[in-house]
BALOBA-1460 file (C-alpha; in Angstrom, 3 decimals):
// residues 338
<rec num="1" residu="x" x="0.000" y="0.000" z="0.000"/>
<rec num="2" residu="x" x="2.773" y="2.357" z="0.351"/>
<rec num="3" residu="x" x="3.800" y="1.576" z="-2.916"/>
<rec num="4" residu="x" x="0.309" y="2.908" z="-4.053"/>
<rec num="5" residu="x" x="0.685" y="6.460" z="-2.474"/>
<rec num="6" residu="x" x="2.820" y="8.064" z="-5.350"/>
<rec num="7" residu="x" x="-0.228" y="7.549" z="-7.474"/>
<rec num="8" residu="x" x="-1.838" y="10.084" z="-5.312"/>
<rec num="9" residu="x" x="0.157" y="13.391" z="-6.786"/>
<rec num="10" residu="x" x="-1.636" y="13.127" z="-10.184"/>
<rec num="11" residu="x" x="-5.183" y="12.523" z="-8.600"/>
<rec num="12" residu="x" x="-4.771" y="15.790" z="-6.909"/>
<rec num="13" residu="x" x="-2.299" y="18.144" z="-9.559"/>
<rec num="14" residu="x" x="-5.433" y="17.531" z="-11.261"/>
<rec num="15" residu="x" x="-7.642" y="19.657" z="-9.164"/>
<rec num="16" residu="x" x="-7.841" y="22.901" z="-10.838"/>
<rec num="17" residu="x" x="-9.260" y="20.914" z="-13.778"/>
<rec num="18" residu="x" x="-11.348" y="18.813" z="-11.996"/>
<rec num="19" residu="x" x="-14.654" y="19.448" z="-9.785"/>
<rec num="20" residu="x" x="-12.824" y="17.911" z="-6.908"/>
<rec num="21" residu="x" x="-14.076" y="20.157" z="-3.493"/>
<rec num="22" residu="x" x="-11.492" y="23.204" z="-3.264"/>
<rec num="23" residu="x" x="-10.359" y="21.995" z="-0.253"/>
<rec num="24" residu="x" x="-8.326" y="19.219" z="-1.920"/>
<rec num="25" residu="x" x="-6.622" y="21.781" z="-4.017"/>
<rec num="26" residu="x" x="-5.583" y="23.732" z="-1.137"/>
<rec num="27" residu="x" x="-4.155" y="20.682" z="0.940"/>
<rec num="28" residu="x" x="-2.259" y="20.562" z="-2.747"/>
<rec num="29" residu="x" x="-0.450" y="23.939" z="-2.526"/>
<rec num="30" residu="x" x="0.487" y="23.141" z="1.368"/>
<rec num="31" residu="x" x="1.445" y="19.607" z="0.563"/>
<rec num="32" residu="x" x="3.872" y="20.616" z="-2.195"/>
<rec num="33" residu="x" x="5.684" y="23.147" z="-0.187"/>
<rec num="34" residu="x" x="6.505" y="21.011" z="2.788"/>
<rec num="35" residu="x" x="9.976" y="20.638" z="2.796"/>
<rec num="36" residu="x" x="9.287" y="16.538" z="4.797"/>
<rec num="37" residu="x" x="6.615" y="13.797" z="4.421"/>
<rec num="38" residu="x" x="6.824" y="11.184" z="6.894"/>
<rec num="39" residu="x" x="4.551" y="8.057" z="6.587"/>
<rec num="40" residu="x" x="3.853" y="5.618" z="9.075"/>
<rec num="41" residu="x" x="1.189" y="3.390" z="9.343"/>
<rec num="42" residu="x" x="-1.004" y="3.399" z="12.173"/>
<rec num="43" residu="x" x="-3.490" y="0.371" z="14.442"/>
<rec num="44" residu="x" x="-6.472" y="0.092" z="12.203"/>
<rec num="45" residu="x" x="-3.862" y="-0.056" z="9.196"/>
<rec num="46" residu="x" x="-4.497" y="3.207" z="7.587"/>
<rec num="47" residu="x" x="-1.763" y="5.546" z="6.054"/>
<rec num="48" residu="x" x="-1.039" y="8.842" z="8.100"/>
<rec num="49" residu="x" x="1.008" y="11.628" z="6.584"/>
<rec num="50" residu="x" x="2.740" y="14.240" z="8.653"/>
<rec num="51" residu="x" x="4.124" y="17.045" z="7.061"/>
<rec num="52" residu="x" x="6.448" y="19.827" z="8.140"/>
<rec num="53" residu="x" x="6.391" y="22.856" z="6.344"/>
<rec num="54" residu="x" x="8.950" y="25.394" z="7.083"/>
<rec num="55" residu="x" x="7.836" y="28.781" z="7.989"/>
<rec num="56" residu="x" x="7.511" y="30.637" z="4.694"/>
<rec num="57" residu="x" x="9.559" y="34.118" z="4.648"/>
<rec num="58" residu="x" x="7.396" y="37.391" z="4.134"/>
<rec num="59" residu="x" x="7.311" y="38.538" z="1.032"/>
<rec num="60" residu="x" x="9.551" y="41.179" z="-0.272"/>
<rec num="61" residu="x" x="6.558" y="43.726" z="-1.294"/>
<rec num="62" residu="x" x="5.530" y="43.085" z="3.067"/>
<rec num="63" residu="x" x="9.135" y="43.702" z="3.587"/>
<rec num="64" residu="x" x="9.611" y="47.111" z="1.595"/>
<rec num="65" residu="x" x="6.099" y="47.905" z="3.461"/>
<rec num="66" residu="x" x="7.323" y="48.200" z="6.750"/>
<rec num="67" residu="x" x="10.555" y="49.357" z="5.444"/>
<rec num="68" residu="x" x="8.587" y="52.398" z="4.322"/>
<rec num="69" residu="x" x="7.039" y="52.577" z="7.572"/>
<rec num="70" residu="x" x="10.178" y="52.426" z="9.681"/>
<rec num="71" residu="x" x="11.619" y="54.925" z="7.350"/>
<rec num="72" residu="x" x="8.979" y="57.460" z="6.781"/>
<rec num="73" residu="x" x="10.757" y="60.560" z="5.363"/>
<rec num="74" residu="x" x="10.258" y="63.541" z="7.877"/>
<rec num="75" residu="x" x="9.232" y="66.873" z="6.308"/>
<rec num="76" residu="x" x="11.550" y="69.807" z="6.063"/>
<rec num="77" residu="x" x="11.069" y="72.203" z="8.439"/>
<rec num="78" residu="x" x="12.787" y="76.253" z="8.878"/>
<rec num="79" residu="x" x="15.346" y="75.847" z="11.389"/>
<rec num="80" residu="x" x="14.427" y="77.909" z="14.338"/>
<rec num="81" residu="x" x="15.595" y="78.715" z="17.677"/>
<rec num="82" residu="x" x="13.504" y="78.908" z="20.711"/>
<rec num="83" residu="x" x="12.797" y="82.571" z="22.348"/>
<rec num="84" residu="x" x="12.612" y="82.981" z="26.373"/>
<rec num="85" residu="x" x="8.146" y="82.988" z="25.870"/>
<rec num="86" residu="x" x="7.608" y="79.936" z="24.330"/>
<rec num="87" residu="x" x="7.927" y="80.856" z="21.017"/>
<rec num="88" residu="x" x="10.458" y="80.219" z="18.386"/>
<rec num="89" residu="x" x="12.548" y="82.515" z="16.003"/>
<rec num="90" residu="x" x="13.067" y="81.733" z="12.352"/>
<rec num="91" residu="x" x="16.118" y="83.891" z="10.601"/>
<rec num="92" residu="x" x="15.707" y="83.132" z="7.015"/>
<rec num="93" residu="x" x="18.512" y="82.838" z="4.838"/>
<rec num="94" residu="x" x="18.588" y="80.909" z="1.520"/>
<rec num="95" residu="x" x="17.049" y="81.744" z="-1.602"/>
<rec num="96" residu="x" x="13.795" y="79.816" z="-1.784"/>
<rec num="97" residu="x" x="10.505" y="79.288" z="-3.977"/>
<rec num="98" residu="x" x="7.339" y="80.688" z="-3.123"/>
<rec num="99" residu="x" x="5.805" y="77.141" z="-3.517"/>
<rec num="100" residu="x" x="8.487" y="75.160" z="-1.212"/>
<rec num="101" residu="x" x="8.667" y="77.757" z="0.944"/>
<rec num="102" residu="x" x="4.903" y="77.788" z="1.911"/>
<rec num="103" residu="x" x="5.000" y="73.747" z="2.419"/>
<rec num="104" residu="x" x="7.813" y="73.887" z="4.501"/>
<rec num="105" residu="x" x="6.281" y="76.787" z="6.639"/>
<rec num="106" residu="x" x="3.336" y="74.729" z="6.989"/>
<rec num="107" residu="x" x="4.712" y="71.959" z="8.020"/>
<rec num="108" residu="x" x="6.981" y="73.455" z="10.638"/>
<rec num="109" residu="x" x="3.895" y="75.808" z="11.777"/>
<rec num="110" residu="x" x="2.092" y="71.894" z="12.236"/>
<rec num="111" residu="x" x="5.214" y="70.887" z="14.450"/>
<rec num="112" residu="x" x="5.489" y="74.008" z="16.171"/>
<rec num="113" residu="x" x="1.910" y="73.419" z="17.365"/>
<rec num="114" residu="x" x="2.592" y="69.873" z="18.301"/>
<rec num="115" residu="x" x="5.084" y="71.545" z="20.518"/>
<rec num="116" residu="x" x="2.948" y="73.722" z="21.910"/>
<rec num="117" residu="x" x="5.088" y="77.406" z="20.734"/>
<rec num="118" residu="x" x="3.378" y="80.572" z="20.962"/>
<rec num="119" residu="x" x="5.042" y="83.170" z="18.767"/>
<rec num="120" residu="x" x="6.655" y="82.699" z="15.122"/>
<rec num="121" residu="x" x="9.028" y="85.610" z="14.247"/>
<rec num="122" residu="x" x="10.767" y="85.016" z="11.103"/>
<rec num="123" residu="x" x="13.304" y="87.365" z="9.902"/>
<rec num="124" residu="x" x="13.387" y="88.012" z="6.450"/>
<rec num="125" residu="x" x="16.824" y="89.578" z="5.159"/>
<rec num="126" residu="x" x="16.101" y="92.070" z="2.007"/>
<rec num="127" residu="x" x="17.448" y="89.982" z="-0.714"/>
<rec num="128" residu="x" x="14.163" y="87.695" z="0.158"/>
<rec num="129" residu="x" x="11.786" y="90.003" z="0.227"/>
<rec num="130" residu="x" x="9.811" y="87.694" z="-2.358"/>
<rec num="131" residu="x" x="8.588" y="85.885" z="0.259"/>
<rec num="132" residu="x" x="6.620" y="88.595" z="1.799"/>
<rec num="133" residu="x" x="3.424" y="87.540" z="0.094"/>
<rec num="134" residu="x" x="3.444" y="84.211" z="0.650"/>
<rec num="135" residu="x" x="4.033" y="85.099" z="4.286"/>
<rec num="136" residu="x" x="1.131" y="87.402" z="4.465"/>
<rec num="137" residu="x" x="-0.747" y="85.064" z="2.974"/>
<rec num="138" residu="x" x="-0.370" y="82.605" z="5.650"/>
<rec num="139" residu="x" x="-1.732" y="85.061" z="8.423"/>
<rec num="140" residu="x" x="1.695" y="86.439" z="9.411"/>
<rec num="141" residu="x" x="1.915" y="90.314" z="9.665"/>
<rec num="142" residu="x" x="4.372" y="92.963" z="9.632"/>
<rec num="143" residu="x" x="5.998" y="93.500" z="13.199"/>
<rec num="144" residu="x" x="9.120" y="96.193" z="12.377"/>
<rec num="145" residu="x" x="11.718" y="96.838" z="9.509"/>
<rec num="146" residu="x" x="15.178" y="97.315" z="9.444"/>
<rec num="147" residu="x" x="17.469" y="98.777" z="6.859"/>
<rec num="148" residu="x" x="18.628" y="95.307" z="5.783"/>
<rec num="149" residu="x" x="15.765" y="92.633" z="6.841"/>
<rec num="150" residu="x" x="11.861" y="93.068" z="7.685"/>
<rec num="151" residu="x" x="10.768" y="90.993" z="10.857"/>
<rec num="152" residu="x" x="6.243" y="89.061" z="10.584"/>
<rec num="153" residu="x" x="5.056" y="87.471" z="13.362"/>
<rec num="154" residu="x" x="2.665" y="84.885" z="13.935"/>
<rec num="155" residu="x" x="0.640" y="83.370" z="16.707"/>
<rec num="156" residu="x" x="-0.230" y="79.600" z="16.607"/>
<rec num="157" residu="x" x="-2.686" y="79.076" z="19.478"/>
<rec num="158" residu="x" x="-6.363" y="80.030" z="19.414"/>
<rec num="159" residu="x" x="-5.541" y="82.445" z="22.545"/>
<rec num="160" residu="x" x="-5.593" y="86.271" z="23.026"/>
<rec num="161" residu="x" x="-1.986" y="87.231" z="21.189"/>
<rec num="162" residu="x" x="0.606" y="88.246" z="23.437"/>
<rec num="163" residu="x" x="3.357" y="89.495" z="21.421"/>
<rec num="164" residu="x" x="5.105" y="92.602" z="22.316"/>
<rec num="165" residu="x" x="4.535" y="95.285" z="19.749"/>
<rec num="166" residu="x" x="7.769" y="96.982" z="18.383"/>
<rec num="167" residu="x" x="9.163" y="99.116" z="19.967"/>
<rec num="168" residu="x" x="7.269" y="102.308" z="21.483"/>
<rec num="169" residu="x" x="9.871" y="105.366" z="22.215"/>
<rec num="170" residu="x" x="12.004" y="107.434" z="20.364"/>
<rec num="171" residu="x" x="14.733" y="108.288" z="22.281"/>
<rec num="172" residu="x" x="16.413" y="112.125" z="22.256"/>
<rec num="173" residu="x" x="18.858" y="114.597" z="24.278"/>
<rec num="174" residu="x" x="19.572" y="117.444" z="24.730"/>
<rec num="175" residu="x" x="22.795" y="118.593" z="25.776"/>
<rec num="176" residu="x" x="22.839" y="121.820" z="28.659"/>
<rec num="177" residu="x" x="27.365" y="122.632" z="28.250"/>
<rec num="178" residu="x" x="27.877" y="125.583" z="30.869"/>
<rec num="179" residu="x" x="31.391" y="126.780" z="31.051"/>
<rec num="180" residu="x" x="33.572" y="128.389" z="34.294"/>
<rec num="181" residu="x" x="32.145" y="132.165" z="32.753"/>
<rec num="182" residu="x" x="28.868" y="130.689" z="33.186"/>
<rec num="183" residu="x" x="28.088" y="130.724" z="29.623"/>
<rec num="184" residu="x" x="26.161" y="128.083" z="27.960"/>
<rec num="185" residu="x" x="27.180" y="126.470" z="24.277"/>
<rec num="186" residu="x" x="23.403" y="127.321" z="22.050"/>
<rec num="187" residu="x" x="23.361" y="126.800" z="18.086"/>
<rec num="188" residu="x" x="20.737" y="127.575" z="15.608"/>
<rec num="189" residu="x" x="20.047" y="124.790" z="13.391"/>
<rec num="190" residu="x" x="19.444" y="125.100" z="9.393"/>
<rec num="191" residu="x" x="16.820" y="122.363" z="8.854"/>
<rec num="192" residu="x" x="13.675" y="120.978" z="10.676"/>
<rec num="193" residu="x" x="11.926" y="123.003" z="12.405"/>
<rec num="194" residu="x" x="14.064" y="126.007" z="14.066"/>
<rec num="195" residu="x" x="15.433" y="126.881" z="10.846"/>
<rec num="196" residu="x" x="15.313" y="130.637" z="10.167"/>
<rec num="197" residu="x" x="14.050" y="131.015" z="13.689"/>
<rec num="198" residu="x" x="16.691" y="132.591" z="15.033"/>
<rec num="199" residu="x" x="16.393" y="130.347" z="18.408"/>
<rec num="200" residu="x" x="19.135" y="129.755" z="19.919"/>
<rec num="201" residu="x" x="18.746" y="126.188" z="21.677"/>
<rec num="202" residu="x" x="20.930" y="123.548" z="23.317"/>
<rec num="203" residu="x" x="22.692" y="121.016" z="20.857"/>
<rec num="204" residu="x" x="20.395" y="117.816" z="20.541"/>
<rec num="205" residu="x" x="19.872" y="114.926" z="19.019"/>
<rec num="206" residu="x" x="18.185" y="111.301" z="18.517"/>
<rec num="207" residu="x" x="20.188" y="108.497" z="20.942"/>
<rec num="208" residu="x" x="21.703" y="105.794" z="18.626"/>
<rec num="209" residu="x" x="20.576" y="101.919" z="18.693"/>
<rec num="210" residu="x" x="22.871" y="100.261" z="21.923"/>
<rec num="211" residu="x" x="23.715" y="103.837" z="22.351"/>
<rec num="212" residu="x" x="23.529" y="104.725" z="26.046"/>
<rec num="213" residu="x" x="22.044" y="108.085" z="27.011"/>
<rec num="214" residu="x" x="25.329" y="109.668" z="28.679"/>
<rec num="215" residu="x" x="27.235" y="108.361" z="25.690"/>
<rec num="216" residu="x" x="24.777" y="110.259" z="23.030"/>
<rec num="217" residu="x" x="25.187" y="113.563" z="24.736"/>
<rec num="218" residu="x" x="28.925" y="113.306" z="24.632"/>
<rec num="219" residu="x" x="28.891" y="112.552" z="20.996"/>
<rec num="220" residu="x" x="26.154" y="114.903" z="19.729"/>
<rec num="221" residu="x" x="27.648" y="117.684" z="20.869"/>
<rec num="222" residu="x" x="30.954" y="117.047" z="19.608"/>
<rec num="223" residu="x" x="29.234" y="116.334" z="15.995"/>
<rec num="224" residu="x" x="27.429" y="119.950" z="16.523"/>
<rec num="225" residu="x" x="30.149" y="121.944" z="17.593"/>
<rec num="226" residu="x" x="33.182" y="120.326" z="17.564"/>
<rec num="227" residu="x" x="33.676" y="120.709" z="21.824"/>
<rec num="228" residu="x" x="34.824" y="118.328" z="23.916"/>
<rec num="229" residu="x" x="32.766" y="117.396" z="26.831"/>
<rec num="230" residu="x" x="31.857" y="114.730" z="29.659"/>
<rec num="231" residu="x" x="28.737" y="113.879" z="30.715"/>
<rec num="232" residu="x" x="27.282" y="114.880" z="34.372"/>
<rec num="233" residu="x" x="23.747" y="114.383" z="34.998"/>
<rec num="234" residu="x" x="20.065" y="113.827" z="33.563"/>
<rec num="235" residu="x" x="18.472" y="116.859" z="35.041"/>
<rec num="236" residu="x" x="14.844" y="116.119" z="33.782"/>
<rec num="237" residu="x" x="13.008" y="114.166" z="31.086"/>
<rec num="238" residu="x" x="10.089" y="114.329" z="28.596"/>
<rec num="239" residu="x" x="7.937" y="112.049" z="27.220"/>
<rec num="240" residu="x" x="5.780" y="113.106" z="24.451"/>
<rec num="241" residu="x" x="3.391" y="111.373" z="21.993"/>
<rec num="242" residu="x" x="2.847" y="110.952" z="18.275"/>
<rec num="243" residu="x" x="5.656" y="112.443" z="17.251"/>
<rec num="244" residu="x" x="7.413" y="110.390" z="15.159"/>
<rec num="245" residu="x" x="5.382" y="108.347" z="13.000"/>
<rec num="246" residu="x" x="2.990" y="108.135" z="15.618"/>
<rec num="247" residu="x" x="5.790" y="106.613" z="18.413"/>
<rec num="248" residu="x" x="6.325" y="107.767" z="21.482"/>
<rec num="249" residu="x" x="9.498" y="110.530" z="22.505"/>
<rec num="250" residu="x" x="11.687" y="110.680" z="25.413"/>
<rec num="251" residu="x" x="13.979" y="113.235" z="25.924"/>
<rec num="252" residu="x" x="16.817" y="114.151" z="28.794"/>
<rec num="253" residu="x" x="18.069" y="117.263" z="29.338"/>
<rec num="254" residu="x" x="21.826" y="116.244" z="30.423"/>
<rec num="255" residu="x" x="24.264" y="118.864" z="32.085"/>
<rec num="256" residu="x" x="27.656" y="118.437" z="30.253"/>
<rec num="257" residu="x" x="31.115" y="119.697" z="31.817"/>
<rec num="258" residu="x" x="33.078" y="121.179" z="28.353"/>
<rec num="259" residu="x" x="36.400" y="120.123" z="28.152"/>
<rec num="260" residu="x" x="37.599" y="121.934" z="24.930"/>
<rec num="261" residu="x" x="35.852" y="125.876" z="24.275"/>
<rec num="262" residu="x" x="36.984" y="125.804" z="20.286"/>
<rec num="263" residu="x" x="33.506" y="125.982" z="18.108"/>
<rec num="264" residu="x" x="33.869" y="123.751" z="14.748"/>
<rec num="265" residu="x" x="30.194" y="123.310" z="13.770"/>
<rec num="266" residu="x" x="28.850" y="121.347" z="11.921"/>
<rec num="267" residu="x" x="27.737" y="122.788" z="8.465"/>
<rec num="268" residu="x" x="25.797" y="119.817" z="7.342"/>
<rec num="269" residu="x" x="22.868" y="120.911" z="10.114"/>
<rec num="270" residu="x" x="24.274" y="123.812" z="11.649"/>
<rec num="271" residu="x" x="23.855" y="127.000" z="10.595"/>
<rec num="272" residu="x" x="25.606" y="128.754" z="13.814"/>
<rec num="273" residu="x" x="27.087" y="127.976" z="17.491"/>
<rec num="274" residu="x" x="28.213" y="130.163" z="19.712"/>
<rec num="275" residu="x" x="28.855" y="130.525" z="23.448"/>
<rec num="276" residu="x" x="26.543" y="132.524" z="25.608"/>
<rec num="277" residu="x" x="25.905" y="134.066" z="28.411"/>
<rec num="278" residu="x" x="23.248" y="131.766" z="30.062"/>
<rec num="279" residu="x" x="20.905" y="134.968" z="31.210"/>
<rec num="280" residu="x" x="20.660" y="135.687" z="27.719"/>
<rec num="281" residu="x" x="19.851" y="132.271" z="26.299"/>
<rec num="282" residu="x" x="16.871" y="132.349" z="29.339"/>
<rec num="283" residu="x" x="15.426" y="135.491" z="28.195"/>
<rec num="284" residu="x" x="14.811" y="134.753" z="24.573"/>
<rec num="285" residu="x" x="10.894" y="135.356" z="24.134"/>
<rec num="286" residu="x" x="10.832" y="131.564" z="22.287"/>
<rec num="287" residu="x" x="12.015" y="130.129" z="25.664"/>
<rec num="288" residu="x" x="9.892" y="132.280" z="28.186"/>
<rec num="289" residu="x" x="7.126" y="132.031" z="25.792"/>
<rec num="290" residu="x" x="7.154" y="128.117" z="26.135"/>
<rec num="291" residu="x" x="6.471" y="126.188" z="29.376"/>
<rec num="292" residu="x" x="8.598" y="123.014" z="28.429"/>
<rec num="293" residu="x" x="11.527" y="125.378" z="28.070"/>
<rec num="294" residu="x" x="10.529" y="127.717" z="30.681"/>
<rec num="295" residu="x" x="11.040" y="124.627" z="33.136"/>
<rec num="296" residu="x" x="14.157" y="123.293" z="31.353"/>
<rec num="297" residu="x" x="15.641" y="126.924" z="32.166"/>
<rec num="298" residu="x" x="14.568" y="127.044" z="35.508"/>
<rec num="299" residu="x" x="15.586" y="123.688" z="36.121"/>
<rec num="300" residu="x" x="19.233" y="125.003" z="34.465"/>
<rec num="301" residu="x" x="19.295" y="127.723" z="36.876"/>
<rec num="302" residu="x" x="18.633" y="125.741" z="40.306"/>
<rec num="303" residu="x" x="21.740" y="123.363" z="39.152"/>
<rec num="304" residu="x" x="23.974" y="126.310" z="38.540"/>
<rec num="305" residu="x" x="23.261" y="128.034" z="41.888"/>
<rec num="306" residu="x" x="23.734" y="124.458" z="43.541"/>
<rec num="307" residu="x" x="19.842" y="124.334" z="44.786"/>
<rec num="308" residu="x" x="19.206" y="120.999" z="42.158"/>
<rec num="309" residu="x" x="20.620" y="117.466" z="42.000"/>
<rec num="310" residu="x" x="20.098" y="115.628" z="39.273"/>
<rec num="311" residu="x" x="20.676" y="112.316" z="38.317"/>
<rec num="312" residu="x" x="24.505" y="110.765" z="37.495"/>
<rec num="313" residu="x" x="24.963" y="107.114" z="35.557"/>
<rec num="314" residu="x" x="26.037" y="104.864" z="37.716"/>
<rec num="315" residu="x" x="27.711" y="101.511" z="36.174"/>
<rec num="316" residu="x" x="25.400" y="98.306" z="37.120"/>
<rec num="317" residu="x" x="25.410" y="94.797" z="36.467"/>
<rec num="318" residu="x" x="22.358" y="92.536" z="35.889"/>
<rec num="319" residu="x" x="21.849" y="88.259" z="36.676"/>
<rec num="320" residu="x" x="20.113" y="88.626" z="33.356"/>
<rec num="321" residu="x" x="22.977" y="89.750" z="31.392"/>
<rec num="322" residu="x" x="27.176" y="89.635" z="31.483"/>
<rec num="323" residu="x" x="26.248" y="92.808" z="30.445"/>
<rec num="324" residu="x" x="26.611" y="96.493" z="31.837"/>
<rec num="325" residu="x" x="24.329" y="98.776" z="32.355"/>
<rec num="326" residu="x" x="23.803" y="102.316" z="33.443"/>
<rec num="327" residu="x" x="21.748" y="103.044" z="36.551"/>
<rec num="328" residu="x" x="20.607" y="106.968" z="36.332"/>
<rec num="329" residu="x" x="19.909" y="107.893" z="40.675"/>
<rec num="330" residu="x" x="20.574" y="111.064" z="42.486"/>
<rec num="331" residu="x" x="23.482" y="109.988" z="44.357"/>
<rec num="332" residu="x" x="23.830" y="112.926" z="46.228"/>
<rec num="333" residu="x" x="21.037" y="112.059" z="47.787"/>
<rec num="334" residu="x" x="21.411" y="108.517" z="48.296"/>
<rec num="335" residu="x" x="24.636" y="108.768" z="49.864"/>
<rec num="336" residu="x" x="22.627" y="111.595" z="52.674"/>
<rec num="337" residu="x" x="20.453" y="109.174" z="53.014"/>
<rec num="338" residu="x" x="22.838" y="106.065" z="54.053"/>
C-alpha cells in the first residue's frame, strides 16, 4: 500500500481541472511546499502523513512595506531657535521658492503646534523680500523693519496674542554745556523746524541703537560743535506722543562739563554755534514764551546756583545679562540718606 501512495500526486495536480471540493486543491499547494513527508502506518492499518512545512519568509513587497514605515521621510522644516516665551525665532537665509517655501512653513507651523510654541518671528533679510506675500498670505503680519531685513510674526494658538509690539519710544537729548564764565554752548540749526528762527537752543539729538544716554550727549555735541565734553547728569526728562510716525518721545536734558571751548560746527545741520551768556539764552521770548523750556531753564538755573541734583549714571550689572548697564539715581542724595 505504500507503494500505491505516489499515485496520489496526479489525482490531486489535477484539481484545478477537476470538480474535486477546493479543499483538496488547497491541501495541494500546502502539501507541495513542505519541505518533509513522513509516513507511518497506524493500528487500524491506515496511512497517516505528517508534514512539516517550514515557515515561509514574508514577502519582499511586506518587507519594503514596513521598510517604508520604519523609514517614513520627515518633512523639512525652517530651522528655528527657541525665544525665552515659548515661542520660536526663524532667521531666514537661503534663496527659496514661493511654492516650497509655503510647504515647509506649513509643516513646521504643524510641528510648532505639536510643541505647543506661541510666537513665530521670522526674519526676512532684504534679498528675500519675495517671500513677503506668501508670508502674508499665511496670516503672518508685519511686526518692524530694518534697513537690511523686515521681521512678521505669527501666533499659533487660538488664545488672546501676546506678542510685544515693536518698539514704542524714540529716544532724544539734549545737551545743557555751561562753562567756568557761566556761559552756555546754544546753536541755531538750518533744517527741521528752528530753521530761520533765530532760536538759539541747546545742541540735541536722537540716541543711537545700543547707544547709552550719557554716551549720546557726549557725541552729539561734539558732531554739533566740535567741543569736547563729559557727561554729568540727567536733570529732567520728557515724554511726548505721536511724534514720530505716531511713536512715542523721550527726551533728557543732560548737564555736560566742556572740556575743549573751540567751536567747529557742523555745516551739514548747523547754521551757527556760539557761546553765551546763560541769562541771555533764558530770556529769549521763544524760551519764556514756552512752558517746556521755561522749566528746562529754571531747572538750568537751580543746578547752577547748587539748589538741584540731578541724576549721574552709575555703572550696574544685571543676573540677566554679562552685560553692563547704566543706573541713572541722584546719588547725592542717596549717599545723605545712608
Amino acid at each position: 500500500m505504500l507503494r500505491s501512495l505516489p499515485k496520489l500526486s496526479p489525482l490531486l495536480c489535477s484539481a484545478r481541472t477537476t470538480n474535486i471540493p477546493r479543499f483538496l486543491a488547497n491541501s495541494l499547494r500546502f502539501v507541495s511546499s513542505a519541505k518533509t513527508i513522513t509516513r507511518t502506518k497506524t493500528s487500524t492499518g491506515r496511512i497517516a502523513m505528517t508534514t512539516r512545512a517550514p515557515i515561509r519568509p514574508m514577502s519582499s513587497s511586506t518587507v519594503s512595506s514596513i521598510t517604508a514605515e520604519d523609514h517614513v521621510q520627515q518633512p523639512k522644516l525652517l530651522k528655528s531657535t527657541d525665544d525665552d516665551h515659548d515661542g520660536v525665532i526663524v532667521e531666514m537665509d537661503q534663496p527659496m521658492d514661493a511654492a516650497t517655501f509655503v510647504l515647509i512653513l506649513r509643516s513646521s507651523i504643524s510641528h510648532w503646534k505639536q510643541l505647543r510654541k506661541k510666537g513665530v518671528w521670522i526674519k526676512l533679510p532684504i534679498h528675500l523680500a519675495s517671500l513677503v506675500e506668501p508670508l502674508v498670505k499665511e496670516g503672518f503680519w508685519y511686526h518692524h523693519a530694518e534697513p537690511k531685513y523686515l521681521m512678521l510674526v505669527y501666533w499659533i494658538p487660538e488664545t488672546a496674542n501676546t506678542i510685544p509690539v515693536n518698539a514704542t519710544h524714540r529716544v532724544g537729548i539734549g545737551a545743557f554745556v555751561m562753562n567756568e564764565k557761566r556761559e552756555v554752548l546754544v546753536v541755531q540749526e538750518n533744517s527741521g523746524h528752528f530753521r530761520g528762527s533765530g532760536v538759539w537752543k541747546f545742541p540735541t539729538g536722537v540716541v543711537d541703537q545700543g547707544e547709552d544716554i550719557c554716551v549720546a550727549a557726549v557725541r552729539e555735541v561734539k558732531e554739533e560743535t566740535g567741543v569736547d565734553s563729559e557727561f554729568v547728569e540727567v536733570l529732567a526728562f520728557r515724554q511726548s506722543h505721536k511724534s514720530f510716525f505716531d511713536k512715542s518721545d523721550l527726551f533728557f536734558v543732560c548737564m555736560m562739563r566742556p572740556l575743549s571751548s573751540d567751536i567747529q560746527k557742523q555745516r551739514l545741520e548747523i547754521e551757527a554755534s556760539r557761546w553765551m551768556p546763560f541769562e541771555e539764552y533764558s530770556a529769549q521770548p521763544f524760551v519764556q514764551k514756552h512752558d517746556l523750556l521755561k522749566y528746562i531753564s529754571d531747572v538750568c538755573s537751580a543746578k547752577i546756583d547748587g539748589r538741584y541734583s540731578g541724576y549721574s549714571a552709575v555703572s550696574t550689572s544685571s543676573s540677566f545679562s554679562d552685560q553692563k548697564y547704566y543706573l541713572y539715581l541722584n546719588a547725592g542724595a542717596l549717599k545723605s540718606s545712608l
